[in-house]
C-alpha positions in Angstrom: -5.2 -6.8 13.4 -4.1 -3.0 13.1 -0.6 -2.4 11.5 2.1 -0.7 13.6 1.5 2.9 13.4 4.7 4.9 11.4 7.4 6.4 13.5 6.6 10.1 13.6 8.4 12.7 11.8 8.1 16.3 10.2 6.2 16.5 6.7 7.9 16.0 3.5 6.9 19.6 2.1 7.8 20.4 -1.5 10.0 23.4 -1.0 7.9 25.3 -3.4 5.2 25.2 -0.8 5.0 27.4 1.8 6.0 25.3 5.0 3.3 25.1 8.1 3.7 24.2 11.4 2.5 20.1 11.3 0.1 18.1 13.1 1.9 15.9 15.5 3.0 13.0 14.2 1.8 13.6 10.4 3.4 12.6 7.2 2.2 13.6 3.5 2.5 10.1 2.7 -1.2 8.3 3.5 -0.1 7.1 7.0 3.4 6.2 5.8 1.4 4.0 3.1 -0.5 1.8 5.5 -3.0 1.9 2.7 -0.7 -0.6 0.8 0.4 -2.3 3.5 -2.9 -3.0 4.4 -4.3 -3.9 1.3 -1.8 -6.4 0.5 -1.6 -7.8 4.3 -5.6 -8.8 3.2 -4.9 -10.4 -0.4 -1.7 -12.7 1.4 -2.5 -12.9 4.9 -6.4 -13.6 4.7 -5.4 -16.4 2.5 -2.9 -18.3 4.6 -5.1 -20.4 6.0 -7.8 -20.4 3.9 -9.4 -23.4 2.8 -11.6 -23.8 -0.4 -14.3 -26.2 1.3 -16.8 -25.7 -2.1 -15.5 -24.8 -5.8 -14.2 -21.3 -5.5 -15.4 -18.5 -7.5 -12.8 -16.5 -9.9 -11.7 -14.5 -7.2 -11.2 -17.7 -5.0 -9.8 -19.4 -7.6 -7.0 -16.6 -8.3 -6.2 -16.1 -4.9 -5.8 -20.3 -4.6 -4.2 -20.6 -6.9 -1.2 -17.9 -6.8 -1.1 -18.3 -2.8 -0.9 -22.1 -2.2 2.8 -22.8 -4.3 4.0 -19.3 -1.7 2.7 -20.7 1.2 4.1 -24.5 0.3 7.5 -23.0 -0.7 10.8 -23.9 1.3 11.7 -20.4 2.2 7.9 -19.7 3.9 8.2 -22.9 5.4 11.5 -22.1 6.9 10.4 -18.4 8.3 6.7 -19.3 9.7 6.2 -22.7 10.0 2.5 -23.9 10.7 0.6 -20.9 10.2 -2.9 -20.6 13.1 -5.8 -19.0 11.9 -4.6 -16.2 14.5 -1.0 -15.5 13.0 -2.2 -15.4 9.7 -3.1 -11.8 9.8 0.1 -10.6 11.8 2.2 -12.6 9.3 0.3 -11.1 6.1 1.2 -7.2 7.6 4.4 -8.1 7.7 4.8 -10.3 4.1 2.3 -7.7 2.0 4.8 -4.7 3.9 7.3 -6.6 2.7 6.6 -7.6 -1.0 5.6 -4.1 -2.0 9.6 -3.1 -1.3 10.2 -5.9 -4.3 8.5 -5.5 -6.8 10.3 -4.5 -10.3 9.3 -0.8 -11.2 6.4 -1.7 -13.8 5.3 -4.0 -11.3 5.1 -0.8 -8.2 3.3 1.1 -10.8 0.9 -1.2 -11.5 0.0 -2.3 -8.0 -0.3 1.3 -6.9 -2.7 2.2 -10.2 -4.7 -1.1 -9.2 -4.5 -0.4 -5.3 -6.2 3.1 -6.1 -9.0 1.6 -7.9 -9.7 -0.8 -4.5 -9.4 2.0 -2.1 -11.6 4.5 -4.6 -14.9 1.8 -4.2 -14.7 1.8 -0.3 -17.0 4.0 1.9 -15.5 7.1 3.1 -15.7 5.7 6.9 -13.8 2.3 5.8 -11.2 4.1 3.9 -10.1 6.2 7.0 -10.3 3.0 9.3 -7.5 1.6 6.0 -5.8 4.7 6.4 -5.3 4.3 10.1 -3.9 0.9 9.9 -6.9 -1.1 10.3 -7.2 -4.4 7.9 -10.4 -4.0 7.1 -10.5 -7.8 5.3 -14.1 -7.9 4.0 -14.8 -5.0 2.6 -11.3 -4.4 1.1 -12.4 -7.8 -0.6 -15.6 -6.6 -1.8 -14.4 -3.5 -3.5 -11.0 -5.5 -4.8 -14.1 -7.9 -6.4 -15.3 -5.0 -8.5 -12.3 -4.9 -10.3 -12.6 -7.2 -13.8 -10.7 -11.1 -12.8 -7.9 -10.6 -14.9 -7.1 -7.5 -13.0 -7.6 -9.4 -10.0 -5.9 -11.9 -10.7 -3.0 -9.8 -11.7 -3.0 -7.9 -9.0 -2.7 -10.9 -6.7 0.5 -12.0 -9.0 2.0 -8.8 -8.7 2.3 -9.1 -4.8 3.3 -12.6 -5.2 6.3 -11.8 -7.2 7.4 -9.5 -4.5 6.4 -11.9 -1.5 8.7 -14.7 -3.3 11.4 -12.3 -3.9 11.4 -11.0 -0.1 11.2 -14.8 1.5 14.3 -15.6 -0.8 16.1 -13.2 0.7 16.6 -11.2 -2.0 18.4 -7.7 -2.0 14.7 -4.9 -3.1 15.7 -2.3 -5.5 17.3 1.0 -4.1 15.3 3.9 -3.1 16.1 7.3 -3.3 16.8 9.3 -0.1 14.3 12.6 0.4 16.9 14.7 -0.7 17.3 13.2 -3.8 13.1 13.8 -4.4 13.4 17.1 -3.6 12.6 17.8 -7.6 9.8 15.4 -7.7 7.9 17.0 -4.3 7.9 19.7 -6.5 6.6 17.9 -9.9 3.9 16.5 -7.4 3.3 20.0 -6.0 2.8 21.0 -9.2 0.7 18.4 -10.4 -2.0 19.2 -7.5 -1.2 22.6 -7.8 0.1 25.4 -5.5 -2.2 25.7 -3.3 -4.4 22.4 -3.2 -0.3 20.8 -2.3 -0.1 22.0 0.9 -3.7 20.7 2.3 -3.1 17.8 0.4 0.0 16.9 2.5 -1.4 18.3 5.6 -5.0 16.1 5.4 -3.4 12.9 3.8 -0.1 13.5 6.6 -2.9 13.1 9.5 -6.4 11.9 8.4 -7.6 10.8 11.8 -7.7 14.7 12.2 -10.0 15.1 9.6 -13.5 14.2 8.9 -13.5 10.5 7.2 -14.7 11.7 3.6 -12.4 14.7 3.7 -9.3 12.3 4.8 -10.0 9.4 1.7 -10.5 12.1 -0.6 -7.3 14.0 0.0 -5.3 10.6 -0.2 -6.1 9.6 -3.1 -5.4 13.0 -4.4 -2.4 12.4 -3.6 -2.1 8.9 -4.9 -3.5 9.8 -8.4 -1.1 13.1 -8.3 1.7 10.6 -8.1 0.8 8.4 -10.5 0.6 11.3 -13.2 3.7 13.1 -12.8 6.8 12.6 -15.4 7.9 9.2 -15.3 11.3 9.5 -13.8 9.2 11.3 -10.6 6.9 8.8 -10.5 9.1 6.0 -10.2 11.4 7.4 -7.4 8.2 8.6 -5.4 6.3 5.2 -5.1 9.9 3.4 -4.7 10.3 5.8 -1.9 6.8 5.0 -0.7 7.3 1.1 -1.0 10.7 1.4 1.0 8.6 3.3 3.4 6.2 0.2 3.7 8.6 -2.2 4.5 10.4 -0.1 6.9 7.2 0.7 8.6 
């Protein structure tokens, strides 16, 4: 299953940076932050109708056991019904887009932080197929595996928060508008400096253009640029990116 691709628009360029013409189609944000959609369409969706057959591992056992009381709930039952084998993945796009959009601010930060680590032990080749909007299921699972259980397991309650909050129907927090970033595209300029900014945004806007090592390694530039800027930046650029998500 391969995520709907991002309506096109012009790159969000830092107006410290010099503007270029764009690729068609690009966006600095890693393919409108498929990336996270993706990963967390694989942590709900491949679980949705899996069944424990033998005694899980830790892994198993985390997903289990923060999935099952989601997909039991009233309010998942009353959107999807019955979930086949082949919905699951379609439905997990959609929820993981979703619950990334409600997650409380410590929450966004932490998944991003931990999403970074997952997409940082894939092969170049798989992380461009991610970044194109390919749910690449078993080996997002492998590299998620090399993160410590609690983390894991963590990681999987995080997006659970936000899944329950979406079902219910409740209202995500607000995101800013691009206007009101225009101070933090500069903070993130300047965190990647001057001129590494520009081919940051350019690569990570379109990294099907780009050669599969060069794509993965500008995006999570970018990613770790965000995540180290001031705090009040920080928070307003992944809320924008999770809004992003679920409007994708």
């Amino acid at each position: 299953m391969t995520a709907d691709r991002p309506n096109e628009s012009e790159p969000l360029v830092p107006p410290t940076v010099p503007p270029t013409e764009p690729p068609s189609g690009s966006s600095p944000w890693p393919g409108r932050i498929l990336v996270a959609a993706a990963i967390a369409a694989v942590v709900i969706g491949g679980v949705v109708v899996r069944q424990v057959i033998f005694a899980p591992d830790p892994y198993e056992q985390a997903l289990q056991d923060a999935t099952e009381p989601l997909m039991e709930s009233a309010d998942f039952e009353a959107r999807y019904g019955t979930v086949s084998e082949d919905e699951a993945q379609s439905i997990g796009v959609e929820l993981g887009a979703n619950a990334i959009g409600h997650l409380s601010d410590a929450d966004l930060q932490e998944y991003f932080a931990i999403t970074l680590q997952i997409m940082e032990a894939l092969e170049p080749e798989t992380c461009a197929r991610v970044l194109a909007g390919s749910v690449e299921s078993e080996a997002i699972m492998v590299a998620a595996r090399q993160l410590d259980v609690d983390t894991f397991t963590h990681y999987v309650e995080v997006l659970m928060a936000g899944a329950r909050s979406e079902l219910a129907g409740e209202a995500p927090p607000e995101a800013p508008t691009e206007a009101e970033l225009q101070g933090s595209f500069v903070a993130l300029a300047d965190q990647l400096g001057q001129d590494r900014a520009l081919e940051v945004f350019t690569i990570a806007g379109d990294p099907a253009s780009h050669p599969a090592e060069e794509a993965c390694e500008a995006t999570l530039e970018l990613l770790n640029a965000i995540l180290e800027v001031p705090e009040a930046d920080r928070q307003g650029l992944l809320r924008f990116m999770a809004a992003e998500a679920s409007a994708g």
